[in-house]
C-alpha positions in Angstrom: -4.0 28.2 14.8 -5.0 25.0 13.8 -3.2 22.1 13.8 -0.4 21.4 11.2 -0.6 17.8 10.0 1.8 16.4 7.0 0.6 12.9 5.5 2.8 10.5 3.0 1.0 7.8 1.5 -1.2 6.2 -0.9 -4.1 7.7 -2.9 -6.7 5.0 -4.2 -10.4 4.2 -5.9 -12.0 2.4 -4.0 -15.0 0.4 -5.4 -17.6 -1.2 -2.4 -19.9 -4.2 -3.1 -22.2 -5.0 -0.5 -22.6 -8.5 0.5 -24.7 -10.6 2.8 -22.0 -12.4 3.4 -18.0 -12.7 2.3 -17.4 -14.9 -1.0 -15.0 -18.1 0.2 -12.7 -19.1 -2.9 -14.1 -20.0 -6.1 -17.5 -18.9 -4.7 -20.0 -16.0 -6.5 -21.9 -14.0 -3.7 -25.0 -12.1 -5.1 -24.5 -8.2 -3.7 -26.7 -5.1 -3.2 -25.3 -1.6 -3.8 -22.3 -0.3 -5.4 -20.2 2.7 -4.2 -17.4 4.2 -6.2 -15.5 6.1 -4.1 -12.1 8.0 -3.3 -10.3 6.1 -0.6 -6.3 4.9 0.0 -5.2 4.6 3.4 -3.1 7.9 2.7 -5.4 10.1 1.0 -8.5 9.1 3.9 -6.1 10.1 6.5 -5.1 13.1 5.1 -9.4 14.0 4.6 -9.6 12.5 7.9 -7.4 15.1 9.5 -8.6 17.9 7.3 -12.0 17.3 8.7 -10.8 17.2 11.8 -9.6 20.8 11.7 -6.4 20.3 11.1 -4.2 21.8 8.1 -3.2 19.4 5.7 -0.4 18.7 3.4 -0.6 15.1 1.5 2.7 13.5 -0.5 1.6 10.9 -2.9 1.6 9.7 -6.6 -1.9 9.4 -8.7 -2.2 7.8 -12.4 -2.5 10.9 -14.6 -5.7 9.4 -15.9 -9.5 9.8 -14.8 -9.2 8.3 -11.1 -6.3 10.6 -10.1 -7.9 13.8 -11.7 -10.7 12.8 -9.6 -8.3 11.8 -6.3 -7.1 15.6 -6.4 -9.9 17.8 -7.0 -11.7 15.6 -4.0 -8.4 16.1 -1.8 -8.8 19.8 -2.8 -12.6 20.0 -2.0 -11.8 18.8 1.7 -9.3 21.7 1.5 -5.7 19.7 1.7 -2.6 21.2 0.0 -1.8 18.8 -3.4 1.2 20.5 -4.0 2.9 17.4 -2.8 0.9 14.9 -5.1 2.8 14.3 -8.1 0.6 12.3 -11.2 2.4 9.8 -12.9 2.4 9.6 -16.4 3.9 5.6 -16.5 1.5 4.7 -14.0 -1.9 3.5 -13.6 -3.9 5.2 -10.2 -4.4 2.8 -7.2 -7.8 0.8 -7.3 -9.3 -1.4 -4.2 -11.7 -3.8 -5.2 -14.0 -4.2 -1.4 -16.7 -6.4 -0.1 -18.4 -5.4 2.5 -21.0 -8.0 4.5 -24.2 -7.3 6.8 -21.8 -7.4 9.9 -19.8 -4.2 8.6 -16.7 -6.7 7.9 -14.9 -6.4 4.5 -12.3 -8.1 2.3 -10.4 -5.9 0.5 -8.2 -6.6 -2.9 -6.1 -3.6 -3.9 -4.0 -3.2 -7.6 -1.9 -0.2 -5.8 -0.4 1.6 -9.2 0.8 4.9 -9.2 1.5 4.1 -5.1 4.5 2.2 -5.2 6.2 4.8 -7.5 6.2 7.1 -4.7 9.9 7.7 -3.8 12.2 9.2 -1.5 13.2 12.1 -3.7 9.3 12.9 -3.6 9.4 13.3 -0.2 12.3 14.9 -0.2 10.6 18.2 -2.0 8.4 17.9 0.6 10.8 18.8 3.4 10.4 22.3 4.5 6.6 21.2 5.0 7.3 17.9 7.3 9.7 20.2 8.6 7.5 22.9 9.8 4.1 20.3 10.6 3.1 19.7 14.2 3.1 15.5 13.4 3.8 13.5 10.0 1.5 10.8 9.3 2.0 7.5 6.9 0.7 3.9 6.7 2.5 1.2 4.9 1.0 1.2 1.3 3.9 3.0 -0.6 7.2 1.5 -0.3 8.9 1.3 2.7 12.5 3.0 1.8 10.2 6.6 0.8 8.5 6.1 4.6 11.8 5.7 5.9 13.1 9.1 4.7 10.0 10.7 5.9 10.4 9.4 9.3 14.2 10.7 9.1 13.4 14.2 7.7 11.1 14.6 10.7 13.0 13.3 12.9 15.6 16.1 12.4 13.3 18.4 12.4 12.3 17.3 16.0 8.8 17.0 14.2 6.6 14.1 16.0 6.0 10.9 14.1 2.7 8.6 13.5 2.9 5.5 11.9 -0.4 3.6 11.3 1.4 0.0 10.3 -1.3 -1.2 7.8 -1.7 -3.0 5.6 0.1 -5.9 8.4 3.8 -6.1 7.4 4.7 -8.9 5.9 8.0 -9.2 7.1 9.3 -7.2 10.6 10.0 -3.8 10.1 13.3 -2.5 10.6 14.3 -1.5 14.3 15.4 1.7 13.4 12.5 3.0 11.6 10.6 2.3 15.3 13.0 3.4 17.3 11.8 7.0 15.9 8.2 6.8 15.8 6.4 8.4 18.5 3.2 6.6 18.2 2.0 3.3 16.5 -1.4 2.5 15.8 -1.9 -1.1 14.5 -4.8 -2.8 15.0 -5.6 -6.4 16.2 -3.8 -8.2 12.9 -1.2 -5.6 12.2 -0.2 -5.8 15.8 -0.2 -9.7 15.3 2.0 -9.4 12.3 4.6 -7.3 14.0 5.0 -9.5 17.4 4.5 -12.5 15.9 1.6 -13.8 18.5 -2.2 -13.5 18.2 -4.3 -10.7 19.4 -7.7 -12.0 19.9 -8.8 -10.8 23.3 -7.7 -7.5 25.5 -5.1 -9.8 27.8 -3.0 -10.6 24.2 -3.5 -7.1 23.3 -1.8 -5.9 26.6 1.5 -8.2 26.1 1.8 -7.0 22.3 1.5 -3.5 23.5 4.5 -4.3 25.6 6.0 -6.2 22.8 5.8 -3.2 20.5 7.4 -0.7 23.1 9.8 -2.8 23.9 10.7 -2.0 19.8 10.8 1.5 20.2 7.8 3.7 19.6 7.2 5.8 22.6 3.1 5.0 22.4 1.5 2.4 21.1 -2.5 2.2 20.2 -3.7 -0.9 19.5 -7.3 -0.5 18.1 -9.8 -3.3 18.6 -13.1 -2.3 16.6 -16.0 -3.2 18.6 -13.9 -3.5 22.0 -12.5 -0.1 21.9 -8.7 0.5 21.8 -5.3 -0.5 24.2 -3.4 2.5 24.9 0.3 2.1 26.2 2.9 4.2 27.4 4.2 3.7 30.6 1.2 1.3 31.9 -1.5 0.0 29.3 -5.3 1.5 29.3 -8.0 0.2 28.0 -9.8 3.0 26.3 -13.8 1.1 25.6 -15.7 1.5 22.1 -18.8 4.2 21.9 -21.7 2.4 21.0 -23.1 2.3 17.6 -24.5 0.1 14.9 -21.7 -0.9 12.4 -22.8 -1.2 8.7 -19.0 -0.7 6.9 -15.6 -0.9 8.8 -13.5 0.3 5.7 -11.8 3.4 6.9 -12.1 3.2 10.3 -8.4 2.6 11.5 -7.1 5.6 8.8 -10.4 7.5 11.1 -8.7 6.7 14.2 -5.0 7.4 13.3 -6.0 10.6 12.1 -8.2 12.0 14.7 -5.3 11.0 17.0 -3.2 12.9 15.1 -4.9 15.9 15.3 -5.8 15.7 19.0 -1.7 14.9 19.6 -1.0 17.9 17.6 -3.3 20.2 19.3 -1.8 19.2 22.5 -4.6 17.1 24.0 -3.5 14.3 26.6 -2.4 10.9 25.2 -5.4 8.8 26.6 -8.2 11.9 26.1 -6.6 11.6 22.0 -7.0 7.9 22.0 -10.9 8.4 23.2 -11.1 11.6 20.8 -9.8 9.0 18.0 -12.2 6.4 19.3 -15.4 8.2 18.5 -13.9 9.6 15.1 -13.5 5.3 14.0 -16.8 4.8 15.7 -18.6 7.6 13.4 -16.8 5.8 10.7 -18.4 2.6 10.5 -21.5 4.1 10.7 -21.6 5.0 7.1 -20.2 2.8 3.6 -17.6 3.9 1.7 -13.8 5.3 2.7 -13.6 9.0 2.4 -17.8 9.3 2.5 -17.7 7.5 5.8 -14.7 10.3 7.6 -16.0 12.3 10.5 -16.1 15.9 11.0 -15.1 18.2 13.9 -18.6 18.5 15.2 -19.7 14.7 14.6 -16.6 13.5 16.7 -17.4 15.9 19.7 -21.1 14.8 19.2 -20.1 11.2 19.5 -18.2 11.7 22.0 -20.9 13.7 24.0 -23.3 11.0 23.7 -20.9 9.4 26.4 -20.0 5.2 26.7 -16.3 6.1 24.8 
């Protein structure tokens, strides 16, 4: 039976500019092609996991305009239950305005709408399926009080939790919402944000991975890009990149969470899920675009065959 995955969280549009380089302030960078595309760090995990052959229930509020029609007939498509996706009628639909340079790095605006309507009552009619899911997912881009009901319903349910911390916090997050998560995946910044000390090199990204259990999640993944990931539970483990050409790193981190995820959920060993997640971010940058750029099944088992990950 495949793998049952519930994700709360936000639902966006994402439009892509390439660049040759990032605009500094005040400054107008000529760009190449365009890409309009589904994306929000909820709804590309919840594809993510979908296409990572897991079952998939999403909770999340769209605009009941043009861009959330859109959001949920692509979420249906990649075959993930809507039931839980509720269009607001007082609300626009989440938009990210991204730039993406010839280095695969990106700057990313978002004008989140509809996403920060999502509530804990909305969650709560989505109990009985976090209840009966083999992990709950969520990120950071809906408001904090209707993850912290999430965590608590699934948590009751003895259901394993997975918080991807992004976008960085921008204040520290409450002890007791991380004394019940089972696995946190920042990346370099996010990890940053939440110790409070930089992460620039694999020796800083050991000490915050201590930091971060010392706060309470039982795992903690810190993912790197180019220099793989930092894996700890009871020792840290540095789990290396595969090798590949990046062209856009948008989506990448919602890749990884999610093939994590679904690896955790199928009950595949913690470090063999951190390098199954690897090659599903390393497929990721490969391509532009959010939910254009997620992985399949059989393209994250080909990555991973190709070996260096």
């Amino acid at each position: 039976m495949p793998a049952r995955v519930v994700v709360v969280g936000s639902a966006n549009t994402d439009m892509v500019v390439k660049v040759p380089r990032l605009p500094g302030p005040g400054e107008t960078v000529i760009g190449g092609e365009f890409v309009e595309a589904p994306g929000g760090k909820g709804a590309n995990q919840a594809v993510a996991c979908a296409r990572a052959g897991a079952r998939v229930s999403f909770v999340a509020r769209v605009g009941a305009d043009d861009f959330g029609r859109n959001t949920l007939r692509g979420l249906k498509r990649e075959g993930v239950n809507t039931r839980y996706v509720v269009a607001d009628r007082e609300s626009p639909s989440g938009v990210a305005l991204i730039f993406v340079d010839d280095e695969g790095e990106n700057a990313i605006a978002v004008a989140p709408g509809a996403n920060m309507r999502l509530t804990p009552e909305d969650v709560e009619a989505a109990a009985p399926a976090i209840a009966g899911a083999d992990c709950l997912l969520l990120q950071l881009e809906v408001p904090l009080a209707t993850v912290e009901r999430a965590i608590r319903i699934a948590r009751q349910a003895g259901v394993p939790v997975l918080l991807n911390p992004a976008p960085a916090p921008t204040r520290p997050l409450p002890p007791r919402l991380l004394r019940h998560v089972d696995v946190l995946t920042p990346n370099r910044a996010e990890a940053a944000a939440l110790v409070g000390q930089p992460v620039r090199n694999l020796a800083e990204a050991r000490a915050a991975a201590r930091k971060l259990r010392g706060l309470g999640p039982a795992r903690v993944v810190i993912t790197l890009g180019k220099d793989g990931a930092l894996a700890q539970e009871a020792a840290p483990v540095h789990v290396p990149a595969c090798p590949v050409k990046p062209v856009d790193a948008v989506a990448a981190g919602d890749a990884f969470s999610a093939a994590l995820a679904v690896a955790l959920s199928e009950g595949t060993p913690f470090l063999e899920a951190c390098r199954f997640a690897n090659a599903a971010g390393a497929c990721a940058v490969t391509r532009l675009g959010a939910q254009p750029s997620l992985p399949t099944r059989r393209e994250i088992e080909a990555m991973l065959a190709q070996g260096g990950c």
